[in-house]
Short mmCIF file of the C-alpha atoms (twelve columns), coordinates in Angstrom:
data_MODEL
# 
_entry.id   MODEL 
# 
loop_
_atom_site.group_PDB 
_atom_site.id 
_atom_site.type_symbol 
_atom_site.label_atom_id 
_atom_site.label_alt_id 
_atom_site.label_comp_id 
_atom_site.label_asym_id 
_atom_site.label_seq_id 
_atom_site.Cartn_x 
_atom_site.Cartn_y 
_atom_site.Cartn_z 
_atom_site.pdbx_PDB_model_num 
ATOM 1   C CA . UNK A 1   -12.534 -236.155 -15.960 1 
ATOM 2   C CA . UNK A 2   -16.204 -234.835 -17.564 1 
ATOM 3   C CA . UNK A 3   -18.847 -233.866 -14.982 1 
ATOM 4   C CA . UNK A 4   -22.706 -234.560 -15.482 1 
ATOM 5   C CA . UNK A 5   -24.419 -231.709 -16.905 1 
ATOM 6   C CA . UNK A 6   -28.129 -231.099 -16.848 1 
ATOM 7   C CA . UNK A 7   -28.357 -233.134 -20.459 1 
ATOM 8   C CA . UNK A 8   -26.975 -235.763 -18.633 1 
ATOM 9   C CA . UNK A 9   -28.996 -235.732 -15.446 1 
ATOM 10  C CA . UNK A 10  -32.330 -235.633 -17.257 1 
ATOM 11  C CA . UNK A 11  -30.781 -238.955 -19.698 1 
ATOM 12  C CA . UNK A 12  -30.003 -240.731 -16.863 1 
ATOM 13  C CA . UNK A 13  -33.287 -239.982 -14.471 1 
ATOM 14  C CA . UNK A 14  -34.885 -241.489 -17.341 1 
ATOM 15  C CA . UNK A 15  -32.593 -244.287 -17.602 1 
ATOM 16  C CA . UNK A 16  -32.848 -244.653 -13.812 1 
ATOM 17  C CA . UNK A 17  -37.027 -244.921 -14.464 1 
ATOM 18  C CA . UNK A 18  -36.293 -248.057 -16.899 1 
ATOM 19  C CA . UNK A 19  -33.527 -249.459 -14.349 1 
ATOM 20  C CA . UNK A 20  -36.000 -249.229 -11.080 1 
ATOM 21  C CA . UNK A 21  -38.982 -251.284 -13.249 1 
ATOM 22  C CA . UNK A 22  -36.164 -253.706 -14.476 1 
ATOM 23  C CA . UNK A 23  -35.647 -253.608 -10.499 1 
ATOM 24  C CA . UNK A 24  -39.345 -254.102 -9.179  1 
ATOM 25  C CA . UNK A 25  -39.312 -257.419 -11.160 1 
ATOM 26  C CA . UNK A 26  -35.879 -258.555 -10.579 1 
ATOM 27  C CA . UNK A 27  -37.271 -258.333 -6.899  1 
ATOM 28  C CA . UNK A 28  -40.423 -260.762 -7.591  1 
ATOM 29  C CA . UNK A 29  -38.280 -263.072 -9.850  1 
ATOM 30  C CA . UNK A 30  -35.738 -263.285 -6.532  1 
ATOM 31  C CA . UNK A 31  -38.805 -264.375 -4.638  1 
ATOM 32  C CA . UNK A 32  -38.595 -268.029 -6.814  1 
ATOM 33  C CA . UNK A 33  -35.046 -268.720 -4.565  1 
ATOM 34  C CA . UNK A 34  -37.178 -268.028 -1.636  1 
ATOM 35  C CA . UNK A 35  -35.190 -266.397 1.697   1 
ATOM 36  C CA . UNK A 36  -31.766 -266.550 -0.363  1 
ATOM 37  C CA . UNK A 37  -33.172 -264.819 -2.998  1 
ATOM 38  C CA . UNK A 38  -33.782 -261.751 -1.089  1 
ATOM 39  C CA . UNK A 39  -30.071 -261.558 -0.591  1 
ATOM 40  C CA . UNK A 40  -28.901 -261.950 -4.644  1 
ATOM 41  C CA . UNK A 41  -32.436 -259.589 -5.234  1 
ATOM 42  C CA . UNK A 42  -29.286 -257.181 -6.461  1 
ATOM 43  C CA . UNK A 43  -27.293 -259.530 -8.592  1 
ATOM 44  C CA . UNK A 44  -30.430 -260.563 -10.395 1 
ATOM 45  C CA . UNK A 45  -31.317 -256.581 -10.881 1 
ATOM 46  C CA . UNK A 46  -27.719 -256.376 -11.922 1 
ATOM 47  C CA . UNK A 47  -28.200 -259.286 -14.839 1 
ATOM 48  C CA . UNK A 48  -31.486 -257.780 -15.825 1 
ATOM 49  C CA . UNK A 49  -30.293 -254.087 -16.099 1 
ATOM 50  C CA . UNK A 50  -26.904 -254.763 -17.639 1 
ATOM 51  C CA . UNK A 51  -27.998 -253.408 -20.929 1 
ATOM 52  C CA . UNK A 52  -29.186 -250.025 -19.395 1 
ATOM 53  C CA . UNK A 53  -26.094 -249.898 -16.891 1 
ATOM 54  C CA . UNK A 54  -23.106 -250.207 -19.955 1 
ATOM 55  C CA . UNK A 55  -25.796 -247.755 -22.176 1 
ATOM 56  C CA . UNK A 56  -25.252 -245.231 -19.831 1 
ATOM 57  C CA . UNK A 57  -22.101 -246.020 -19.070 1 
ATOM 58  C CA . UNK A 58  -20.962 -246.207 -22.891 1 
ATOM 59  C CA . UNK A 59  -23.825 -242.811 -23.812 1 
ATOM 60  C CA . UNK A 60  -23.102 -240.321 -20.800 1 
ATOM 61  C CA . UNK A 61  -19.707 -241.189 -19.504 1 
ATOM 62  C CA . UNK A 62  -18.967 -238.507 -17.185 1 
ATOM 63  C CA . UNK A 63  -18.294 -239.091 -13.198 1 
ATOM 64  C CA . UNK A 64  -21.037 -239.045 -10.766 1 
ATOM 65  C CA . UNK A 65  -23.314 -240.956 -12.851 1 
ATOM 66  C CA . UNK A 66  -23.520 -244.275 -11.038 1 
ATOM 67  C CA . UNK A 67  -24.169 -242.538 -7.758  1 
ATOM 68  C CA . UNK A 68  -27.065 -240.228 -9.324  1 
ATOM 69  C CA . UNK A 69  -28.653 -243.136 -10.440 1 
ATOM 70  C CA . UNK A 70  -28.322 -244.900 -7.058  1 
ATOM 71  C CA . UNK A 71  -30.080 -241.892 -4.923  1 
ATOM 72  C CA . UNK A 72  -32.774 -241.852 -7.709  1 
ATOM 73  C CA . UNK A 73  -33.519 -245.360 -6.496  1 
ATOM 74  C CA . UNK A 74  -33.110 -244.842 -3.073  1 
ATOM 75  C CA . UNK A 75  -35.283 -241.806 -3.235  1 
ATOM 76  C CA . UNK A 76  -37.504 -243.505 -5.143  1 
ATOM 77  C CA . UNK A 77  -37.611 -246.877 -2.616  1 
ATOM 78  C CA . UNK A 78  -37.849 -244.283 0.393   1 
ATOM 79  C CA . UNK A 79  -41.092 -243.082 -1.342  1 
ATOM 80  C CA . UNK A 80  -42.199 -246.380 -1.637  1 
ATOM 81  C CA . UNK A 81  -41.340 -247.397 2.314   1 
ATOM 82  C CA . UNK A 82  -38.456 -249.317 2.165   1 
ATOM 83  C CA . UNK A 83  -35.979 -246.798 2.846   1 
ATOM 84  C CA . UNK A 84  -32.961 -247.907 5.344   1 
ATOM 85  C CA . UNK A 85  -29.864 -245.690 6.187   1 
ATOM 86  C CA . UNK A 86  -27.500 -248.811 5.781   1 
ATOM 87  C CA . UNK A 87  -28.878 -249.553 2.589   1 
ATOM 88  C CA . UNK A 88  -28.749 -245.796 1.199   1 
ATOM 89  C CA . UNK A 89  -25.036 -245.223 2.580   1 
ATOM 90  C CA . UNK A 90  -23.497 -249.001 1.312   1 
ATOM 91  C CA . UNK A 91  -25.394 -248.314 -1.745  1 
ATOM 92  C CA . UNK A 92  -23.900 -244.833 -2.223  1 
ATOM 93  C CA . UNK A 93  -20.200 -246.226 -1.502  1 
ATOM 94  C CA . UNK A 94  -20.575 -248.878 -4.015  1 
ATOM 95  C CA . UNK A 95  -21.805 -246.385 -6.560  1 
ATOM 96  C CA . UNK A 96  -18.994 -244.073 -5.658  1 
ATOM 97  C CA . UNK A 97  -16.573 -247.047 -6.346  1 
ATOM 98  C CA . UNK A 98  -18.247 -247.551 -9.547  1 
ATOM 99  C CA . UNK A 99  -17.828 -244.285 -10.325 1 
ATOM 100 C CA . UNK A 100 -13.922 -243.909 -9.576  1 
ATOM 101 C CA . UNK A 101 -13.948 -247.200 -11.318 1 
ATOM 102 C CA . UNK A 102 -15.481 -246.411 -14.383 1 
ATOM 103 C CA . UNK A 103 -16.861 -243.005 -15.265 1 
ATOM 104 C CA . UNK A 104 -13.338 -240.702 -14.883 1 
ATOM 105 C CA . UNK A 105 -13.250 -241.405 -19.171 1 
ATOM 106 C CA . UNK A 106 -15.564 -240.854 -21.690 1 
ATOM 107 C CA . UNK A 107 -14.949 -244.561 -23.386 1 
ATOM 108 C CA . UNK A 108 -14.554 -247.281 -20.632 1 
ATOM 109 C CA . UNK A 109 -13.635 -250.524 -21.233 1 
ATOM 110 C CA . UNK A 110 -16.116 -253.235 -20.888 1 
ATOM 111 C CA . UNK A 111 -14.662 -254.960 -18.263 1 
ATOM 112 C CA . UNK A 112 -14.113 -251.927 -16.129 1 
ATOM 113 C CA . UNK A 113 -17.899 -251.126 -16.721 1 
ATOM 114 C CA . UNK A 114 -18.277 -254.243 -15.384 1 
ATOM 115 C CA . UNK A 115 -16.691 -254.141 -12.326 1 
ATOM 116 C CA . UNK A 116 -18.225 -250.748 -11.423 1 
ATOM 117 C CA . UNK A 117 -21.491 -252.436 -12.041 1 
ATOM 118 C CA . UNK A 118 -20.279 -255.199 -9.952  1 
ATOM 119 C CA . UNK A 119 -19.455 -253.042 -7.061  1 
ATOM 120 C CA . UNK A 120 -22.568 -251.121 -7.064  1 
ATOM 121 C CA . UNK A 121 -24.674 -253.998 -6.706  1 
ATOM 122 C CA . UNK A 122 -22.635 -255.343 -4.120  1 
ATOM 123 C CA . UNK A 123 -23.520 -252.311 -2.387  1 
ATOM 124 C CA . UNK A 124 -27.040 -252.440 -2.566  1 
ATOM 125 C CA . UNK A 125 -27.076 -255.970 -1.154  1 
ATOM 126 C CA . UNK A 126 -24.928 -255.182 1.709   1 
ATOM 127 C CA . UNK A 127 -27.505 -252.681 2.781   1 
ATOM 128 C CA . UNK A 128 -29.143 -255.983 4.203   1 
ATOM 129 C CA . UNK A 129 -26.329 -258.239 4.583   1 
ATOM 130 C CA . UNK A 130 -23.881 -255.828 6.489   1 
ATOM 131 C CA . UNK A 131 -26.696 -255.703 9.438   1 
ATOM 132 C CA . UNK A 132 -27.544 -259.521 9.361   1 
ATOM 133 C CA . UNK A 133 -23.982 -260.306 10.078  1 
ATOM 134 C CA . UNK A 134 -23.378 -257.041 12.562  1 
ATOM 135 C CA . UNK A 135 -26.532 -256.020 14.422  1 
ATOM 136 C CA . UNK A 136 -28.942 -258.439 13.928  1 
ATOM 137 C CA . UNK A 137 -31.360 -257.634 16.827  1 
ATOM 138 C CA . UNK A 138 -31.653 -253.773 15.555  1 
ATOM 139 C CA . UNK A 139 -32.348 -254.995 12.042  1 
ATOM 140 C CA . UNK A 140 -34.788 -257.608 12.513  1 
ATOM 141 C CA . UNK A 141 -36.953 -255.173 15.347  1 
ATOM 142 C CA . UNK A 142 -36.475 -252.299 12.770  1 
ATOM 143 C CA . UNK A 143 -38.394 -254.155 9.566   1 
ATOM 144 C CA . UNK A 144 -40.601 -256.329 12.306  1 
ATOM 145 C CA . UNK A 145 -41.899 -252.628 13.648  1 
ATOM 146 C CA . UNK A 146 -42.646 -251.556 9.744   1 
ATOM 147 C CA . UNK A 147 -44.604 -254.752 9.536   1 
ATOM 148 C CA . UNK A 148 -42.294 -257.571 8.239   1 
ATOM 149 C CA . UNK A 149 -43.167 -260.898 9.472   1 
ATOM 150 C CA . UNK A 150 -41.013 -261.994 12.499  1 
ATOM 151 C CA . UNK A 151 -40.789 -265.640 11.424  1 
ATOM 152 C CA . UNK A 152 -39.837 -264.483 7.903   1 
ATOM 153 C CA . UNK A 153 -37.395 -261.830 9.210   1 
ATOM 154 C CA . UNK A 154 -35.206 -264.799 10.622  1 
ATOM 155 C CA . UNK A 155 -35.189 -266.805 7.894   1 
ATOM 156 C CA . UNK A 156 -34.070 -263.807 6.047   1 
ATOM 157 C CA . UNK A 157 -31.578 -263.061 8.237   1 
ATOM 158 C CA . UNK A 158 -30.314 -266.448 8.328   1 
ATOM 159 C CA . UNK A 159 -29.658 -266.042 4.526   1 
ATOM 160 C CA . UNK A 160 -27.801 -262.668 4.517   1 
ATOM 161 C CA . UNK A 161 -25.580 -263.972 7.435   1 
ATOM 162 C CA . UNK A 162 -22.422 -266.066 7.630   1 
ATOM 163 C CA . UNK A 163 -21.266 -268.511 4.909   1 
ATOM 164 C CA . UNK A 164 -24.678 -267.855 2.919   1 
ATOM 165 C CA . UNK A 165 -24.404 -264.055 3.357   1 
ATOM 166 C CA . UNK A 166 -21.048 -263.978 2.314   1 
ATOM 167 C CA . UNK A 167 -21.849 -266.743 -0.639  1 
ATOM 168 C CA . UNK A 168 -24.551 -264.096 -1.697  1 
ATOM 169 C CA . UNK A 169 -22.070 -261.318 -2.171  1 
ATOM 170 C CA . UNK A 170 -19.807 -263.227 -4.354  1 
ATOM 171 C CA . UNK A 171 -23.479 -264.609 -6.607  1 
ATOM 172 C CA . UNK A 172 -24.302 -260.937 -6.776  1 
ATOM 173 C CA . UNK A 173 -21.100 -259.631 -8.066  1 
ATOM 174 C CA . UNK A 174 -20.853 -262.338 -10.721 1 
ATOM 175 C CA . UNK A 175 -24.763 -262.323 -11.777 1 
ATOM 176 C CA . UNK A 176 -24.013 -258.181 -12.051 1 
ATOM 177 C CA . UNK A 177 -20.569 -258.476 -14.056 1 
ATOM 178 C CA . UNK A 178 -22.684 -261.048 -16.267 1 
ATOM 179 C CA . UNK A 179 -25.043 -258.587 -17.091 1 
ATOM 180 C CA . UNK A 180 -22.703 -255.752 -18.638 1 
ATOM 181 C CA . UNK A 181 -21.211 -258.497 -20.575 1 
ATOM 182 C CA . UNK A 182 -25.144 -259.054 -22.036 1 
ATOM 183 C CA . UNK A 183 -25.295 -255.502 -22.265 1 
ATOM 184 C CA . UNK A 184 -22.085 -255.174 -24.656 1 
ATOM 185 C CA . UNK A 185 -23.190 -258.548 -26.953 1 
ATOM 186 C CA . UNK A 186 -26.578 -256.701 -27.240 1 
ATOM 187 C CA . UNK A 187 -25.359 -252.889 -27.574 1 
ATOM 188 C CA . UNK A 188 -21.886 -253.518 -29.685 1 
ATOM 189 C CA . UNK A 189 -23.271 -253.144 -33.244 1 
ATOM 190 C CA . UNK A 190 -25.050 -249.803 -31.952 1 
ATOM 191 C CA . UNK A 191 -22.182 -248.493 -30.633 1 
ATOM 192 C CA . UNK A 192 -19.809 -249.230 -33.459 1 
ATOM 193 C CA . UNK A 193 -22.603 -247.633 -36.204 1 
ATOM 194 C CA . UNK A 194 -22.657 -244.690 -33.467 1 
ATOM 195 C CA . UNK A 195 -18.940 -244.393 -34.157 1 
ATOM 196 C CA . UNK A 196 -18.357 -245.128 -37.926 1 
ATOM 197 C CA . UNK A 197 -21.174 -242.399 -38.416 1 
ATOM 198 C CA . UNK A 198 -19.092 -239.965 -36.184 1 
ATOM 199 C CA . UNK A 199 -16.200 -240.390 -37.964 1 
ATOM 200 C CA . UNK A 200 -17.700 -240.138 -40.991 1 
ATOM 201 C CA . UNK A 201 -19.557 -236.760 -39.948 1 
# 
């Protein structure tokens, strides 16, 4: 197992830029399913960002590099207000998954990118579904207080909870797998010139 070293950190902070504007406009393009969209705002992210997800996956390859590029994020989100401790530690469990899923070899195979990918995003949209379904009353007076609309905040709530919260966790896992497969259709012929020029070096 390879460990990130400061090469790596600074390729993936700047992958990590590219993935959190991919990210900002998955979030407005969620906003066209109305309330349910807010819970598969992480699916759609992971469809958008497949391509950058399996480049770093495929480019750096080393462990820890799924959950560096989730506390960019979250460190970046915090920043920007929207910091939530449920959100930050599901996301960071579903990176670490990803991780042990995918980055202990150099040369993963697609579909075990995939799955990390999947697993990460599932993380990030448990960060909202997790308290819809467990402590509702905490959540909703938590975002309410930082100026979220109460009548909004139920009908959000309604869609991250039960059937349609569950429901979203499968949509996001799929809509993120679906993305690294996009990402390998687009990236394959890169890859394989990468490699035919290594081996002829």
């Amino acid at each position: 197992m390879k460990f990130l070293k400061l090469k790596d950190v600074v390729m993936i902070a700047l992958l990590t830029a590219l993935y959190t504007v991919i990210y900002m406009i998955a979030g407005s393009l969620a906003m066209v399913f109305g309330p349910y969209g807010h819970s598969i705002s992480a699916g759609i992210c992971g469809l958008l960002t497949g391509v950058v997800v399996y480049f770093m996956a495929r480019k750096i390859g080393k462990f820890g590099q799924f959950m560096l590029m989730q506390a960019i994020v979250l460190i970046l989100m915090s920043i920007m207000g929207a910091g939530y401790l449920p959100w930050f530690i599901t996301s960071m469990i579903g990176a670490l998954l990803a991780d042990l899923i995918a980055s202990r070899v150099s040369k993963p195979a697609v579909w075990k990118i995939a799955v990390a990918s999947g697993f990460m995003h599932v993380g990030q949209s448990l960060g909202a579904i997790l308290p819809s379904m467990f402590f509702m009353e905490s959540y909703k007076e938590e975002w309410i207080a930082r100026g979220q609309d109460p009548a909004a905040m139920e009908q959000m709530v309604h869609y991250q909870s039960g059937i349609l919260g569950t429901s979203a966790i499968v949509v996001v896992f799929i809509l993120a797998v679906a993305g690294i497969y996009l990402g390998h259709v687009i990236l394959k012929k890169h890859f394989e010139k990468k490699e035919m020029e290594a081996k002829a070096a």
